[in-house]
C-alpha positions in Angstrom: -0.7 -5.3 9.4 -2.7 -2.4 9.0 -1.9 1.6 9.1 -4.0 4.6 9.8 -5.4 6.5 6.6 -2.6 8.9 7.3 -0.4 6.5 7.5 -1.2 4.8 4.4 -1.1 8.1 2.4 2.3 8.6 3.3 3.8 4.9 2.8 1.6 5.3 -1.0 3.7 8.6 -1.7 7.0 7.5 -1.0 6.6 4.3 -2.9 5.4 6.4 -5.8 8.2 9.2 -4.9 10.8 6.1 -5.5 9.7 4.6 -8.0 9.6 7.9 -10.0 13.4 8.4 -8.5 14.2 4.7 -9.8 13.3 5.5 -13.4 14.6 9.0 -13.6 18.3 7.5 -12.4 18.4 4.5 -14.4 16.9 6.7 -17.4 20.1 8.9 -16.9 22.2 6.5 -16.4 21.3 4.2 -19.2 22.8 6.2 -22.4 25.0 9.4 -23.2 24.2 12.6 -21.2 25.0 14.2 -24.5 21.9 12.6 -26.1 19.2 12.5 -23.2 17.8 16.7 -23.7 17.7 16.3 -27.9 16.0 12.8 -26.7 13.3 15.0 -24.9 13.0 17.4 -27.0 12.5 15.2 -29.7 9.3 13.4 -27.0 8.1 16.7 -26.4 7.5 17.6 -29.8 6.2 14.5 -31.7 2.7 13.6 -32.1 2.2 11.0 -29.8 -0.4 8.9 -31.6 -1.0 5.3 -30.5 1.5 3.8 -30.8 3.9 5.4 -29.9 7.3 4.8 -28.5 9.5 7.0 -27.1 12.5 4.9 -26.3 12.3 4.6 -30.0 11.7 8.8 -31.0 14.4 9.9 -28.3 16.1 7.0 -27.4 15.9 4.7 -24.3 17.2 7.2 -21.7 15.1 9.7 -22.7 12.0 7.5 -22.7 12.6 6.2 -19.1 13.4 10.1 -17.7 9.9 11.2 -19.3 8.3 8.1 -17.5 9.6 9.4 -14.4 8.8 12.8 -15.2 5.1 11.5 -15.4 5.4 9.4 -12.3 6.3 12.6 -10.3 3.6 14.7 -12.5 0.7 12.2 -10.8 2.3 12.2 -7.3 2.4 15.9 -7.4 -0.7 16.7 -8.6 -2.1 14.5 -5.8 -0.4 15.6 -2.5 -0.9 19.3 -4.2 -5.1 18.8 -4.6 -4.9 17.4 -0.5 -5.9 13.9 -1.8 -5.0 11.1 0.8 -3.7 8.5 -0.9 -5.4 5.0 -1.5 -5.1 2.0 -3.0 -6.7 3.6 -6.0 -4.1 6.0 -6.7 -1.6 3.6 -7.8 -3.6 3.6 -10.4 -3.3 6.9 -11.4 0.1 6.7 -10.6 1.0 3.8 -13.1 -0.5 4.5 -15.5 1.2 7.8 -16.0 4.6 6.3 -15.4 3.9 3.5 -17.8 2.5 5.8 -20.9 5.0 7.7 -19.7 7.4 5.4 -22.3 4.9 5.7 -25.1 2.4 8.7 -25.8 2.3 11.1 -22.5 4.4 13.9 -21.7 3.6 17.0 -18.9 3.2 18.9 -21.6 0.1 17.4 -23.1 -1.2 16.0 -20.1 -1.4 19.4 -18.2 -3.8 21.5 -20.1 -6.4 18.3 -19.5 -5.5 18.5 -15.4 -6.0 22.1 -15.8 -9.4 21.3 -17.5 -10.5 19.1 -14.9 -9.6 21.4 -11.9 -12.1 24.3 -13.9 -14.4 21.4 -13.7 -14.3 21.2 -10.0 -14.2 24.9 -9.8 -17.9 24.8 -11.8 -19.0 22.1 -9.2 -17.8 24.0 -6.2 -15.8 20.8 -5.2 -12.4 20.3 -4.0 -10.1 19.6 -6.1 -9.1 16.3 -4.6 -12.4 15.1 -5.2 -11.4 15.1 -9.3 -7.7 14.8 -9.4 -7.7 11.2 -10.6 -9.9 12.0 -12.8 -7.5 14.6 -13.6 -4.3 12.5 -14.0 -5.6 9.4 -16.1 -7.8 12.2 -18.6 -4.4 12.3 -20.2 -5.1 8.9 -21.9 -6.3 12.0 -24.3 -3.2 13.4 -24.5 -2.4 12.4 -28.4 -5.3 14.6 -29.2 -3.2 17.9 -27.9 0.0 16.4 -29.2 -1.5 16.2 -32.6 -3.2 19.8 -32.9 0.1 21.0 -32.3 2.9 19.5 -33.7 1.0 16.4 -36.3 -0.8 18.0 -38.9 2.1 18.9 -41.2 2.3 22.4 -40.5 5.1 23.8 -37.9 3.5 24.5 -34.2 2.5 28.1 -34.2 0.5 30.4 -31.8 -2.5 29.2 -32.8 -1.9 25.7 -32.8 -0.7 26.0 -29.5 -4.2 27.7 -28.6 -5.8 25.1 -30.2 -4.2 22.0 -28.1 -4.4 24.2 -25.1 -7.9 24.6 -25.4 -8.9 21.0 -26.7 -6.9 20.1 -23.8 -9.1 21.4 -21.0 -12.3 20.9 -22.9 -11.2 16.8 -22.6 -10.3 17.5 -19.0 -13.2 19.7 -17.8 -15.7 16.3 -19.4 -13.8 13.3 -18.1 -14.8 13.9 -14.5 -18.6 13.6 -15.7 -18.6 10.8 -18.4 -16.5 8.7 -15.8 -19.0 9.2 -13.2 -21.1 7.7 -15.8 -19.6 4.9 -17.6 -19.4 3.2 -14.4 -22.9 2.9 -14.3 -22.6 0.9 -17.5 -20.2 -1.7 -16.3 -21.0 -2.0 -12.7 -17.6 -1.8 -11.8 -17.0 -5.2 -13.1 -14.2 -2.9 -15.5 -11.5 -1.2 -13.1 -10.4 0.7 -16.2 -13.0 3.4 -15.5 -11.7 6.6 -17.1 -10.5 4.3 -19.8 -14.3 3.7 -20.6 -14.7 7.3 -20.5 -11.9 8.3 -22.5 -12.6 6.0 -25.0 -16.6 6.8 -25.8 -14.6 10.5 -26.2 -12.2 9.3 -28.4 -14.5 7.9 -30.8 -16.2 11.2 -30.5 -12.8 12.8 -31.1 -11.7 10.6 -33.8 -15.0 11.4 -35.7 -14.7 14.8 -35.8 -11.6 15.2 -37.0 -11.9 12.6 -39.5 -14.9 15.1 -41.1 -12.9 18.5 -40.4 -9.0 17.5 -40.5 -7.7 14.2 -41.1 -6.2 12.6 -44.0 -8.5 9.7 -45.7 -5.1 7.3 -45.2 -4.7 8.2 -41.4 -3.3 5.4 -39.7 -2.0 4.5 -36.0 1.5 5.4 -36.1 3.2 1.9 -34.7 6.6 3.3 -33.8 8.5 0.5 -32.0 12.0 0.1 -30.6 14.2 -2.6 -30.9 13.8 -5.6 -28.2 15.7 -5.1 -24.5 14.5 -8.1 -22.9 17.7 -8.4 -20.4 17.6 -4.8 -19.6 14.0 -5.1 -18.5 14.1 -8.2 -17.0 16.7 -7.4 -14.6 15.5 -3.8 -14.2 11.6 -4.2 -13.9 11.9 -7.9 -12.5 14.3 -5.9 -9.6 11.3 -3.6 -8.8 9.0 -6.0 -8.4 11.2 -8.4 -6.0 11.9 -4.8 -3.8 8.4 -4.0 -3.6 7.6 -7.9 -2.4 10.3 -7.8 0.0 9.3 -4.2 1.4 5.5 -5.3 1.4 6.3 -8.5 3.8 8.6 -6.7 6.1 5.3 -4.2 6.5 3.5 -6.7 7.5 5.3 -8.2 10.3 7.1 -10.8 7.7 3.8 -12.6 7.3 1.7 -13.4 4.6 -1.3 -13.9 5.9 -3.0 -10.9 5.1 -2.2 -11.6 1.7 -3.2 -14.8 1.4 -6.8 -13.3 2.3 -6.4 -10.4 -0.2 -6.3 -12.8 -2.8 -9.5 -14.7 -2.3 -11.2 -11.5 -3.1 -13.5 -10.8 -5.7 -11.5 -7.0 -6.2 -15.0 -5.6 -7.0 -15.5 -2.6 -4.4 -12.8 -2.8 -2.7 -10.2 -1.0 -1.6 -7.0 -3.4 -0.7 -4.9 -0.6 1.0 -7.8 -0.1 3.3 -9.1 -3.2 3.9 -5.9 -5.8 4.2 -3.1 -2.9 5.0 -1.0 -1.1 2.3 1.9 -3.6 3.4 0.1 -6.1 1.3 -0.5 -3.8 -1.5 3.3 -3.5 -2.2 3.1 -7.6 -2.5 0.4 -7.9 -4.5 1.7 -5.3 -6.8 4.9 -7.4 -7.3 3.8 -10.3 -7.6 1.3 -9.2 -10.4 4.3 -7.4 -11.9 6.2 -10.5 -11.9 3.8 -12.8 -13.0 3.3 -10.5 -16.4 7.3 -10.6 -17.0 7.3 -14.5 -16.5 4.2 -14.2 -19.1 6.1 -11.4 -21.5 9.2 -14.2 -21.3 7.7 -16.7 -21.8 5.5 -15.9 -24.8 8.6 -14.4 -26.6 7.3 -11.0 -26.1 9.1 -8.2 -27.7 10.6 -5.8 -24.8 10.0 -2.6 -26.2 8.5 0.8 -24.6 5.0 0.4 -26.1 4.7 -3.3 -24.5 7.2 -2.3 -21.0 4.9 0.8 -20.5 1.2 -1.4 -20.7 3.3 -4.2 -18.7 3.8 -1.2 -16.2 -0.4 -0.8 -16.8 -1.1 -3.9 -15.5 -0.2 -2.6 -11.8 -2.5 0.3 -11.8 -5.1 -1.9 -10.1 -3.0 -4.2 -7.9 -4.5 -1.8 -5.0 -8.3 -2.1 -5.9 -8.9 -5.1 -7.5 -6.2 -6.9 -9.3 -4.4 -10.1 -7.8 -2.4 -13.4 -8.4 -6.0 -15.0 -8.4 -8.1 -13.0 -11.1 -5.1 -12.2 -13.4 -4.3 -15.5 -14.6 -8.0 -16.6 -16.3 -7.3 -13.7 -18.2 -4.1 -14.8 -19.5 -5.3 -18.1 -20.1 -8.4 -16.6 -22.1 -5.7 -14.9 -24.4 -4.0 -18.2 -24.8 -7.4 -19.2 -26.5 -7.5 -16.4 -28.6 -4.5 -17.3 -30.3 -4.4 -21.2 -30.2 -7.9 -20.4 -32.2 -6.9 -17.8 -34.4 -3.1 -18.7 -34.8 -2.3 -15.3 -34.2 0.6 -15.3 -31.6 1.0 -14.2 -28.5 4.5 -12.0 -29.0 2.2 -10.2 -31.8 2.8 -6.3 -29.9 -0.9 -5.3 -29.9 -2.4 -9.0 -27.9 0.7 -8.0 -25.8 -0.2 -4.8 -24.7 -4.1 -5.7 -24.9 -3.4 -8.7 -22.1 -2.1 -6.3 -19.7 -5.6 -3.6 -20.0 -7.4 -7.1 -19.8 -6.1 -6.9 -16.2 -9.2 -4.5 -15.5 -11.8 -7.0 -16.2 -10.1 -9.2 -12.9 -13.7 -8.5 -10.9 -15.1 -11.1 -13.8 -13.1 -13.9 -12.9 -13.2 -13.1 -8.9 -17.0 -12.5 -8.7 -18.1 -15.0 -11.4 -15.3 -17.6 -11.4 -12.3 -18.7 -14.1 -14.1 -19.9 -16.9 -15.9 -16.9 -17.0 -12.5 -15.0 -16.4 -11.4 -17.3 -19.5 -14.2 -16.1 -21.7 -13.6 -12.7 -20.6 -10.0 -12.6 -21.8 -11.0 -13.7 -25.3 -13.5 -11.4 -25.9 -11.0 -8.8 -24.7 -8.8 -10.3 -26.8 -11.2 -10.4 -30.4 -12.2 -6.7 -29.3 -8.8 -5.1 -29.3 -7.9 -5.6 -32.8 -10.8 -3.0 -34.1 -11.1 -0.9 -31.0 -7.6 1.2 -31.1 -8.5 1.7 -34.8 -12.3 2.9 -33.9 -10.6 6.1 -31.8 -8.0 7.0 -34.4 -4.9 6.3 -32.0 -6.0 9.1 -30.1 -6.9 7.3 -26.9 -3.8 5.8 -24.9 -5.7 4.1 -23.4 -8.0 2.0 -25.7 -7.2 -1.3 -24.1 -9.0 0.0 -21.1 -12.1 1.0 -23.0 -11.8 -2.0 -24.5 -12.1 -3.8 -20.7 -15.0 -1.4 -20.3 -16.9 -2.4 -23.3 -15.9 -6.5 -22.9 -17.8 -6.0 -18.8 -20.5 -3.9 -20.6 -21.4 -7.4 -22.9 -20.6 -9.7 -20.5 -22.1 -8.3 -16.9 -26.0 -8.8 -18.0 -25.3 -12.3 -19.2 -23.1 -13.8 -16.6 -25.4 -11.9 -13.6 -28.7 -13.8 -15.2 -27.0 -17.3 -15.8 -23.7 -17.8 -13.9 -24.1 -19.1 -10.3 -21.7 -16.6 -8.6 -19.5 -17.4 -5.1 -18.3 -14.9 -3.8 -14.9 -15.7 -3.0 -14.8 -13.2 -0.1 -18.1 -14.4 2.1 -19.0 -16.7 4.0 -20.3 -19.2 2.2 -17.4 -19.3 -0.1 -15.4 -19.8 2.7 -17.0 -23.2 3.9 -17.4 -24.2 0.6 -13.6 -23.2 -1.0 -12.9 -24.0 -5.0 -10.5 -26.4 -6.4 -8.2 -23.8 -6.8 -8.1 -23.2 -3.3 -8.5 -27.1 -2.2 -5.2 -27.7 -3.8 -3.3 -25.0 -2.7 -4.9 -26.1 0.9 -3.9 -29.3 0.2 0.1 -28.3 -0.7 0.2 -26.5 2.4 -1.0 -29.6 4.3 1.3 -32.1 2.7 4.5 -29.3 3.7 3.2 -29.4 7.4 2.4 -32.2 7.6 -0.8 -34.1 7.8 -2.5 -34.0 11.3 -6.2 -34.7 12.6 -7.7 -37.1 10.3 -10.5 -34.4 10.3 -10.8 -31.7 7.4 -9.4 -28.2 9.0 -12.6 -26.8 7.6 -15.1 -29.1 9.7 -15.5 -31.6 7.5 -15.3 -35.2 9.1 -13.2 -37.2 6.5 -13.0 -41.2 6.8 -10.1 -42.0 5.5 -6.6 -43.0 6.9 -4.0 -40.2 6.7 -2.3 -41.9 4.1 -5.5 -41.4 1.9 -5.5 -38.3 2.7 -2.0 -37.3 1.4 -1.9 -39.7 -1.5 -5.2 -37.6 -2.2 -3.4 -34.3 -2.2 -0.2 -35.7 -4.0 -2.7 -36.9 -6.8 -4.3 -33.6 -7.1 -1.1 -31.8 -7.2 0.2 -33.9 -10.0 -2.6 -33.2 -12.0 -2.7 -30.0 -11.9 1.0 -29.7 -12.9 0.6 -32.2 -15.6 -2.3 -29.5 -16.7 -0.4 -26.8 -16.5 2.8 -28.8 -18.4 0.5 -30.2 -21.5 -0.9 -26.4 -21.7 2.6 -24.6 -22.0 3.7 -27.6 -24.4 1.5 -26.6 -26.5 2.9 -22.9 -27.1 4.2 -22.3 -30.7 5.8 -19.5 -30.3 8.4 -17.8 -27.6 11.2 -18.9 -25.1 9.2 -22.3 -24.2 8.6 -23.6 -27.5 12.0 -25.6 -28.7 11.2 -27.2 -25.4 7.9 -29.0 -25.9 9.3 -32.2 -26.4 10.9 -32.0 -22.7 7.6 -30.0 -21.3 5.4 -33.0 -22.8 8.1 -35.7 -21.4 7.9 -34.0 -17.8 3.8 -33.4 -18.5 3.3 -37.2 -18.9 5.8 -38.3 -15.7 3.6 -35.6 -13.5 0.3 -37.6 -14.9 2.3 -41.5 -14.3 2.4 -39.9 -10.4 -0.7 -39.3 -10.6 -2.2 -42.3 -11.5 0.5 -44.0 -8.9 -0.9 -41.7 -5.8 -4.4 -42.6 -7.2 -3.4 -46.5 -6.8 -2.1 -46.0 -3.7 -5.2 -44.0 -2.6 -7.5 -46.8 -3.8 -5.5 -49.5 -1.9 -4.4 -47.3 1.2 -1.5 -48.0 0.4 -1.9 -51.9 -1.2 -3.5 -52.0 2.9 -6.7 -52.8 1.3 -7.5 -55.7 -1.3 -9.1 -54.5 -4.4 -10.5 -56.0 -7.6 -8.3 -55.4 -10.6 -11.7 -54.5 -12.4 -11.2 -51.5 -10.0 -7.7 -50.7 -10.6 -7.3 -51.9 -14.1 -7.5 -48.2 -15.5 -4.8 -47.1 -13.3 -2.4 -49.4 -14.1 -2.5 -49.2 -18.0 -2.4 -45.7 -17.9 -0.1 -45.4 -15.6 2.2 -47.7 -17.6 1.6 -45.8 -20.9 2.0 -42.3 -19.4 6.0 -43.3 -18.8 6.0 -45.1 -21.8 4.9 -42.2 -23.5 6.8 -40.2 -21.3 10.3 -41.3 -22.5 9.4 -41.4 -26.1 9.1 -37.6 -25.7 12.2 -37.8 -24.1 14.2 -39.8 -27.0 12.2 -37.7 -29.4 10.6 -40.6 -30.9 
């Protein structure tokens, strides 16, 4: 179901107005009132270099009432500039209630709004017309925090001129450079101001190095301690609301869904083209698929990793979905089966969420080259936060922006892309979408012994489900072998059991593939034809139960 623009401004504000509620009560509520304004003080006044985290500088309430204090920052400046909310301002949004746990405060972020609305004022433009711009400039906001309270020296007038005024000079260039940068990528990056910030940081970075900085600067890597069942329960509640309010939106269906995610998500604007209803799905179910991730890698749930977890949203409503996320992840998987590095390590946690922004590679170009994507990402994030000094929040995003800058002029010239949102790609779906076509045909039921999509099939119905079932089981058996294979977090003292399960999955298979050759022993055939079948479908369960017995 779709809504009106104005319609869909006002349903985008009060999701942002609650979710900025939700983590201002639970931030309250989750430690000692006594503790929570020498928690904020203690935010406000640190230098807020990457990383950063302030559920570790003032404590966890105080860390989740800044967050909220951000959220309603973005949500303010928006409805105050006249800007009708899209699907692009949840990105905005998120990512200001997500650094919101580790390196933003109003404080820091304002002089760079205030920068950016002078920058309108030079242009003669409305103000709307920059105020994302506006709100995500404050991936600059270590650079204020440290001119005033991190060189050593006690904050004085002049320091505070000096933030102030480094502050708007940020905010008064973002608006131009991130006109720019997109030009470089193509929009294939959806972290756009990221790209931005992050050419500026390096700039930043640079100077000070020359005029300021120490020879041993160093990021500052202030964690907290893990909180994985307060998170779970409290972020993995969000996302299950926001589902649940997203289908009753849309008339209980998920149809429109169902389309959203066969999208590239380059150009596009999912609030306006599929209805805002399925926005709010899409954003949890993206949320939800990066906690099941964070779990099961063994993820440390800390602010610095909660607050990018938070990031990976920011594009659920222009680009991001269930689809395009999960080559990513895989691609990071890769990265550390080849470089042994694991997956909990914090900075390949928090880089797999800004890998989020490079989904338009995976949807335009296909998974493998979604896969590819997510490793270079993934090789590129260990020097990048380092090349900007810690003074860019947002350096996994640049990092997206400079992985589509590589990757757009080679995968345009020598990848045949689908689009996964046109025609042809419609009559001639992927195996992604076969299976899933062929799941949902197998729960209903098989029918006409024709293909729904036109094609004229010649075999029995009975073929045509064992064909599904065999698919199915492969895929599963896949998936099983792949997550056996993880050495490190919650699903690793399991691999015996995984690979037991892994091999039964693959014994079905080769089963429904005997019973597809023989339509059901209906048909006589050679044992030439079916001797590969049988063998392996014996040693798949003998192997299967020597996993099982641990042999």
């Amino acid at each position: 179901m779709t809504h009106s623009k104005e319609a869909t401004s006002t349903i985008i504000y009060a999701v942002m107005l609650a979710l900025s509620a939700v983590f201002l009560i639970v931030g309250v509520c989750a430690g000692d009132l006594a503790t929570l304004l020498p928690g904020l003080r203690a935010i406000f006044t640190t230098s807020a270099l990457l990383y950063t985290d302030f559920t570790a500088v003032g404590g966890l309430n105080a860390g989740l009432v800044n967050a909220g204090l951000m959220g309603f920052f973005a949500l303010t400046l928006m409805k105050l500039s006249g800007y009708h909310a899209t699907g692009s301002s949840f990105g905005a949004f998120f990512l200001s209630l997500g650094l919101g746990i580790f390196g933003k405060t109003v404080l820091t972020v304002a002089p760079i709004a205030f920068g950016s609305w002078i920058y309108a004022m030079y242009k003669r433009e409305a103000f709307s017309r920059v105020v994302l711009y506006a709100i995500q400039g404050g991936a600059l906001a270590p650079v204020v925090s440290f001119l005033v309270f991190g060189r050593g020296v006690a904050p004085s007038a002049s320091s505070l001129l000096l933030g102030a005024f480094a502050g708007m000079l940020i905010g008064f260039l973002i608006p131009p450079m991130a006109t720019y940068s997109r030009g470089l990528h193509r929009g294939f990056s959806l972290f756009n101001v990221g790209m931005a910030a992050g050419l500026l940081g390096i700039a930043i970075y640079a100077i000070f190095r020359s005029l300021i900085l120490s020879q041993d600067h160093y990021l500052n890597n202030i964690f907290s301690e893990d909180r994985k069942l307060f998170y779970l329960i409290f972020l993995g509640s969000i996302f299950l609301i926001l589902v649940v309010v997203g289908w009753l939106l849309s008339g209980r269906s998920f149809v429109q869904y169902r389309r959203l995610r066969w999208h590239t998500g380059l150009d596009v604007d999912f609030a306006y083209e599929y209805g805002v209803s399925n926005v709010l799905i899409n954003i949890g179910l993206v949320g939800s698929i990066m906690l099941v991730y964070f779990f099961l890698v063994g993820a440390t749930f800390n602010g610095v990793t909660v607050g990018a977890l938070i990031c990976t949203l920011c594009w659920a409503g222009i680009g991001t979905n269930t689809r395009t996320i999960l080559p990513l992840l895989l691609g990071y998987w890769a990265t550390s089966l080849l470089t042994g590095i694991p997956l909990n390590t914090p900075w390949l946690c928090v880089g797999v969420c800004y890998a989020s922004g490079l989904a338009p590679i995976s949807g335009r170009f296909g998974g493998i080259s979604g896969i590819f994507a997510g490793m270079l990402h993934a090789f590129l994030m260990g020097i990048t936060a380092s090349m900007q000094g810690g003074f860019n929040l947002y350096s996994g995003g640049f990092t997206a922006g400079l992985t589509a800058v590589l990757l757009y002029p080679i995968l345009n010239n020598l990848v045949r892309h689908e689009y996964a949102d046109n025609v042809e790609a419609q009559s001639h779906p992927g195996i992604v979408k076969e299976l899933a076509m062929d799941a949902v045909h197998l729960l209903e039921g098989v029918g006409e012994s024709s293909d729904p999509r036109g094609h004229e099939h010649k075999a029995t119905k009975a073929q045509e489900m064992m064909l599904g079932i065999r698919n199915i089981l492969a895929v599963l058996a896949g998936v099983l072998f792949l997550l056996s294979m993880l050495r490190n977090g919650s699903l690793a003292v399991y691999a015996y059991d995984l690979k037991f399960a892994a091999y039964f999955m693959g014994a079905g298979a080769y089963i429904a593939e005997i019973l597809l050759i023989t339509d059901i022993f209906r048909k006589k055939t050679s044992l030439k034809t079916m001797l590969m079948p049988y063998i392996f479908g014996i040693l798949y369960v003998i192997l299967g139960l020597s996993y099982l017995l641990h042999y």
